[in-house]
ROPA-769422 format. One record per residue (C-alpha): x, y, z. Coordinates in steps of 0.1 Angstrom, whole numbers, plus 2048, in hexadecimal, padded with zeros to 3 digits. Layout:
XYZ...
This chain:
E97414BFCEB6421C14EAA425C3EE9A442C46E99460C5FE8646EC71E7E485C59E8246DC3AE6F47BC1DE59492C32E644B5C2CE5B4AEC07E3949BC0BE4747DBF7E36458BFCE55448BF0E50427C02E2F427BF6E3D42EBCFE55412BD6E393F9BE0E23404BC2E3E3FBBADE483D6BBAE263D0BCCE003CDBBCDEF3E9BD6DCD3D6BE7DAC3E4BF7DB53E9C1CD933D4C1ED9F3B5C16DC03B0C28DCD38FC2FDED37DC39E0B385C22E003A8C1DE1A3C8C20E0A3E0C32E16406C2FE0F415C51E0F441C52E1F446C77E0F468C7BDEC478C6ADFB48EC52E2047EC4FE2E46AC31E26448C33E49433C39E45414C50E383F4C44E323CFC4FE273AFC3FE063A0C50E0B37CC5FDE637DC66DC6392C6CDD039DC8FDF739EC8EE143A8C72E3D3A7C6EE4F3CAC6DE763D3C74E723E7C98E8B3FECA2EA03F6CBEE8C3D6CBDE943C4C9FE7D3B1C87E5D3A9CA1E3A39EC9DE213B1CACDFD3AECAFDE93C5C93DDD3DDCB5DC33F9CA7DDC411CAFDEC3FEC91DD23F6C7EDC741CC7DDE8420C6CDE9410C55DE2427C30DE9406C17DEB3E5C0CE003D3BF2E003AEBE5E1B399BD3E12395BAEE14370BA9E0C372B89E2E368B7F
């Protein structure tokens, strides 16, 4: 997937990250997440989805932060709210 705008995929409606994940990832009920777990996050109600993290436990995750770096933050319910899906690692070989 290349960076995105502001405006990445938007004016079309496209979930491409989410396609992308679908494609490498095995999508997960947002019921049972756990450590290890991408999480897609949807910024604003109504905009494509296109920021994700990996959990590093039930209350915090790992995500690439703008200006910031790569940070860990805590899994705030501001966050949590955003999040719209889950995806595992097959390990299934």
């Amino acid at each position: 997937m290349p960076p995105y705008t502001p405006d990445w995929a938007e004016p079309q409606g496209e979930e491409s990250l989410w396609r992308a994940a679908e494609r490498y990832l095995v999508e997960k009920p947002l019921e049972s997440l756990a450590a290890g777990d991408v999480v897609l996050f949807r910024m604003r109600d109504g905009a494509v989805a296109k920021h994700l993290g990996i959990l590093t436990g039930p209350e915090s995750f790992i995500h690439a932060y703008s200006g910031h770096g790569v940070v860990e933050n805590a899994l705030t319910p501001p966050w949590h709210r955003r999040i719209v899906a889950s995806f595992g690692f097959d390990l299934g070989g």
